[in-house]
C-alpha positions as CSV (number, residue, x, y, z in Angstrom):
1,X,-94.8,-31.9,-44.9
2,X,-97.3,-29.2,-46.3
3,X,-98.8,-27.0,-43.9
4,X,-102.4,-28.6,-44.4
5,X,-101.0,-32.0,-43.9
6,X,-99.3,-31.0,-40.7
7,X,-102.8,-29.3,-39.6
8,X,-104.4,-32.2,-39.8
9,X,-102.4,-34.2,-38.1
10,X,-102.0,-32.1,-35.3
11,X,-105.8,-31.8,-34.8
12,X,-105.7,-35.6,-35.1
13,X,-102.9,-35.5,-32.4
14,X,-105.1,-32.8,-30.1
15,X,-108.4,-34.8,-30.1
16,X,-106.8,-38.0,-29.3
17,X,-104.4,-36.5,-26.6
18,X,-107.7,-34.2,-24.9
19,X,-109.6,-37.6,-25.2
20,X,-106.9,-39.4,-23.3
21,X,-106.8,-36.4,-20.7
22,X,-110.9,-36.4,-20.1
23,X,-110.5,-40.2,-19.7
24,X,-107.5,-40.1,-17.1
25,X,-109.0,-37.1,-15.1
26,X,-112.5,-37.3,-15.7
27,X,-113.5,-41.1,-15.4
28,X,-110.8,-43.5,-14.7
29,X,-109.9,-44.8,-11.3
30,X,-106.2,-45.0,-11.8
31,X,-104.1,-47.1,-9.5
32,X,-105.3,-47.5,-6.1
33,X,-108.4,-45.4,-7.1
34,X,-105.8,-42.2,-7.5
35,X,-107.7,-40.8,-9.8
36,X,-111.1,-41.2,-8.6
37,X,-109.6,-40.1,-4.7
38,X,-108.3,-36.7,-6.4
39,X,-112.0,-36.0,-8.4
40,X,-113.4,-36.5,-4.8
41,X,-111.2,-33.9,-3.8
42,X,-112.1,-31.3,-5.7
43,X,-115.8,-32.1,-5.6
44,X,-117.5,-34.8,-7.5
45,X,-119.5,-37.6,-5.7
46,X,-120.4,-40.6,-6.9
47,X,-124.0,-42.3,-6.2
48,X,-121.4,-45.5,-5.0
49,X,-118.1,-46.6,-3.3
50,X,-118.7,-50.1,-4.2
51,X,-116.6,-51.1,-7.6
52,X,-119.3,-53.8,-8.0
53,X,-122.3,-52.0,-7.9
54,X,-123.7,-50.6,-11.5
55,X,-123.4,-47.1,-9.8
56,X,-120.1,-47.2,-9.2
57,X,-119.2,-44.4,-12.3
58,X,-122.5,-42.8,-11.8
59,X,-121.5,-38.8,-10.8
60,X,-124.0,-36.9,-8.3
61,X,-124.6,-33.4,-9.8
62,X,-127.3,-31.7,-11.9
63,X,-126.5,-29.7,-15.1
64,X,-124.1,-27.3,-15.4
65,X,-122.0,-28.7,-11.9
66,X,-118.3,-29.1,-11.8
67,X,-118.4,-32.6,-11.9
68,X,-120.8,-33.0,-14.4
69,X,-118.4,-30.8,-16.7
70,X,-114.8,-32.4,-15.2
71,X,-116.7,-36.2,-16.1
72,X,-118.2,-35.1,-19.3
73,X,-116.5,-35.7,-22.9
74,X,-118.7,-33.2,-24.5
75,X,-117.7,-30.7,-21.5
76,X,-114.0,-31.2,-20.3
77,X,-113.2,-32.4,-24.3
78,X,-113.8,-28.7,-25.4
79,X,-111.3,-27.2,-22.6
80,X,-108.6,-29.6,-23.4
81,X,-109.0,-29.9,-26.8
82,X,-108.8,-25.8,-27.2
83,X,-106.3,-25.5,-24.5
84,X,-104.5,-27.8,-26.7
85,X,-104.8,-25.9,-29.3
86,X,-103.4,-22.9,-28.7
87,X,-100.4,-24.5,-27.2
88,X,-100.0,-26.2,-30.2
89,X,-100.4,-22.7,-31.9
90,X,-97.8,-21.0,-29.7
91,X,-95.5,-24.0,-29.2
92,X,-95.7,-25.7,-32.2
93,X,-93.7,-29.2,-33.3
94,X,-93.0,-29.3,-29.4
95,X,-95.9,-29.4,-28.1
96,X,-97.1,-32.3,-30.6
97,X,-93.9,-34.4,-28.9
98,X,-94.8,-33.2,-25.5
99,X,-98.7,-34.6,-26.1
100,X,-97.4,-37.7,-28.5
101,X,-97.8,-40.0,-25.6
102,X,-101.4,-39.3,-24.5
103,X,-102.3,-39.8,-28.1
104,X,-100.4,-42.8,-28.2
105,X,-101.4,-44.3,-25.6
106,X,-105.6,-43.5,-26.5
107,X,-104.6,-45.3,-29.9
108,X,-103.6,-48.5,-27.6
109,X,-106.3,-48.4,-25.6
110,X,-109.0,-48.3,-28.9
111,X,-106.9,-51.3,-30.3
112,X,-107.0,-52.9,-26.9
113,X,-110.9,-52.4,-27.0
114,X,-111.6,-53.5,-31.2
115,X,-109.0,-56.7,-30.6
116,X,-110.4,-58.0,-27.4
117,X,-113.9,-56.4,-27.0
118,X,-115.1,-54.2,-24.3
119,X,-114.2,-54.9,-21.1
């Protein structure tokens, strides 16, 4: 593989694998609300408890919070994405194998979403 092919692919590799890690840690629930429990711990509120209420996802915090930047793609996608990087830089073909799952599993979860529609 040339060495511009196997950039590529490893920034394809690194956004897909920091999009998975902002989705797992910065807005899904996980099992028995794991997730969400352990982004309460370290500070964010939400303006709702209740899964059924449209404000169930809806973070308290102005700009520039913690949990405005640990919920936020454009935010937490930067950190993991670079920190990423520069494992990727000091670790190389490893550290593509060590992240393959995350961007794995973000490709399954887009196919999920195109095949059976947004749910």
């Amino acid at each position: 593989m040339s060495m511009q092919t196997e950039i590529i692919f490893a920034m394809v590799n690194i956004a897909l694998a920091a999009w998975r890690i902002y989705s797992l840690l910065g807005h899904e629930a996980g099992p028995k609300n794991v997730l969400r429990t352990i982004r309460k711990r370290v500070g964010v509120r939400y303006q709702s408890d209740d899964p059924a209420s449209p404000d169930y996802n809806k973070i308290i915090g102005g700009p520039g919070s913690f949990a405005e930047g640990l919920c936020c793609p454009w935010c937490s996608g930067l950190w993991y994405s670079t920190i990423l990087w520069i494992a990727y830089l000091a670790l190389g073909w490893p550290m593509m194998l060590a992240i393959a799952p995350l961007s794995i599993s973000a490709l399954v979860i887009k196919a999920d979403k195109i095949l059976n529609g947004y749910h």
